[in-house]
N, C-alpha and C positions, 0 to 999 in steps of 0.2 A: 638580285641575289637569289631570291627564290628560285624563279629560273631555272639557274646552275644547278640546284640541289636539286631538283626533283629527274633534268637531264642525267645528272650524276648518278642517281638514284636507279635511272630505265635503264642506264648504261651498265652496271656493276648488277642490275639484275640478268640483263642479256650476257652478259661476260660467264658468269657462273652457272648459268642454263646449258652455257655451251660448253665448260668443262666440265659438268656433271652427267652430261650426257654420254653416254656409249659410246665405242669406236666399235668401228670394223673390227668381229672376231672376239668383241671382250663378253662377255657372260653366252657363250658357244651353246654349252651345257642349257642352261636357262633357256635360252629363243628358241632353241631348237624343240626341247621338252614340252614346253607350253603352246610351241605352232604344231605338234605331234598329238599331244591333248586336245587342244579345241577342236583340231581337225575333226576328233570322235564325237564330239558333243552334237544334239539332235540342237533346232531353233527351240521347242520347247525349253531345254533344261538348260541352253545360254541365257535366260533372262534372268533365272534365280540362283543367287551365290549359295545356298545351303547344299540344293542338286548337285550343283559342279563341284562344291565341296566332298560330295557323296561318289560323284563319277570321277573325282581326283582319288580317293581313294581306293577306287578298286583298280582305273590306271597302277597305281603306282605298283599293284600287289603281284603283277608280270614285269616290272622293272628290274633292270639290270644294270651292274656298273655306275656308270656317271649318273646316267636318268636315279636308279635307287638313291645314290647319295643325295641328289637333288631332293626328290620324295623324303628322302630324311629327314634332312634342316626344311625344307616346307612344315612336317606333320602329319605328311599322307599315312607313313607307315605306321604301323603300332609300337612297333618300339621306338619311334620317336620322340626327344626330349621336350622336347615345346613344337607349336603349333603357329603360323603364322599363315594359316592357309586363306582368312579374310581377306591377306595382300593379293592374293591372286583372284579369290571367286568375285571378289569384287568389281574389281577393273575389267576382268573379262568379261563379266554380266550386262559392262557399260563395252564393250567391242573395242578394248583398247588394244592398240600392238602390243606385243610382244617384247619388243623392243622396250618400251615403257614400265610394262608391269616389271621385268627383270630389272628395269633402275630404282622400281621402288622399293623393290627385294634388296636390293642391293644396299638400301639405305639402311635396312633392318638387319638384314645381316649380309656382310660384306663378303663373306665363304662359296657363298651362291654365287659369286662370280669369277670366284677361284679356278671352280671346277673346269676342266678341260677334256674333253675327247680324247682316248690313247691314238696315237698315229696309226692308220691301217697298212697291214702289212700286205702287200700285191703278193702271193702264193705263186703266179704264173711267172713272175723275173725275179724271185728273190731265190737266194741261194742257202735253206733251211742251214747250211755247216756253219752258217756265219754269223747265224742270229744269236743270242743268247740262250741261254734255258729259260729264261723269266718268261720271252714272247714263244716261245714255245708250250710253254707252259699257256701262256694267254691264248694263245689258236686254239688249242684243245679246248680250252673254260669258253674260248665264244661257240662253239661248235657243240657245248653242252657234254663233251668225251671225256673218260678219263684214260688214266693207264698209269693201270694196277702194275708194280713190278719196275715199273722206269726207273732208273737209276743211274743213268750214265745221260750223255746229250744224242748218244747214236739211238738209244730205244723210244727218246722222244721224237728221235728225226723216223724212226723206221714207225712208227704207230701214226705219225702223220699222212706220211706216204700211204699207208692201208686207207685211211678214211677220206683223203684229196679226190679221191672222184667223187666218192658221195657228197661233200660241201662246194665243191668249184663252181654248180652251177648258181649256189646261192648267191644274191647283193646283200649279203652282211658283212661280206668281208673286204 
C-alpha cells in the first residue's frame, strides 16, 4: 500500500509541474523583458542579486509601454507600490531561464503575465484611413512625435505621412 501512495504522490507532483508551467506565448511581456535585461548585464554583476537589482533599475528608467508596466509591479520604478525584485535578482544570479523566473513571478503576482505586447502595425501594407485614431495615435507615441493641433483622423494620417520616411527605416515598428 505504501507503494501506491508515494507512486501517487511522484504522479500528482509531475501532473501539476506540468500545469503550472508556461505555454507558448504566455508571460510575452516578462521573457522577453528579462532575456532583454540579462542580455545587458556584464559576468561580473550576474553573480550578485543586489547589482542586478541596481542595473534593473536603471533598465527600467528608458522603458516603455509594456516593459515599464512590467518595471512597475517588479519595483524597478520609483513610483512603484511594492517591490518584489529578490524574485528576479535572485534566480538570475543562479542563470535560471527566463521562462522559469516569470513562473515564479507569476506566482507572486499573477498581472505579470497579463501583460501583452500591442500588435505591430506594418506602415508599408496597411492602409492609415482604416486604422483607428487610438493606433494612430500609438505610431506617433512609438516614434516619440507629437501633433499639436490634430483633431480630426485626416491631420493624424497627414502628420504621419510627413514623418514615414524618417521612421520606415527603423525595426521598432
Amino acid at each position: 500500500m505504501n507503494k501506491y501512495s508515494v507512486f501517487y504522490l511522484l504522479f500528482l507532483v509531475a501532473v501539476l509541474q506540468t500545469v503550472l508551467a508556461l505555454k507558448e506565448g504566455e508571460c510575452e511581456v516578462c521573457v522577453k523583458t528579462i532575456d532583454k535585461f540579462a542580455a545587458t548585464l556584464s559576468d561580473d554583476v550576474k553573480s550578485e542579486p543586489k547589482r542586478i537589482e541596481a542595473e534593473f533599475k536603471k533598465f527600467c528608467k528608458g522603458s516603455k509601454n509594456k516593459e515599464n508596466r512590467f518595471c512597475y509591479y517588479l519595483g524597478g520604478l520609483e513610483e512603484s507600490a511594492t517591490g518584489i525584485l529578490g524574485e528576479l535578482s535572485k534566480p538570475l544570479s543562479w542563470s535560471m531561464p527566463s521562462d522559469k523566473i516569470c513562473e515564479k513571478l507569476r506566482k507572486k503576482d499573477a498581472q505579470i503575465c497579463d501583460l501583452r505586447f500591442d500588435k505591430q502595425i506594418d506602415l508599408n501594407n496597411v492602409d492609415l484611413k482604416k486604422l483607428k485614431v487610438r493606433d494612430l495615435k500609438k505610431i506617433l507615441n512609438d516614434w516619440d512625435e507629437v501633433c499639436d493641433g490634430c483633431i480630426e483622423k485626416t491631420d493624424f494620417i497627414k502628420r504621419i505621412e510627413e514623418l514615414k520616411p524618417q521612421y520606415m527605416g527603423r525595426s521598432d515598428l
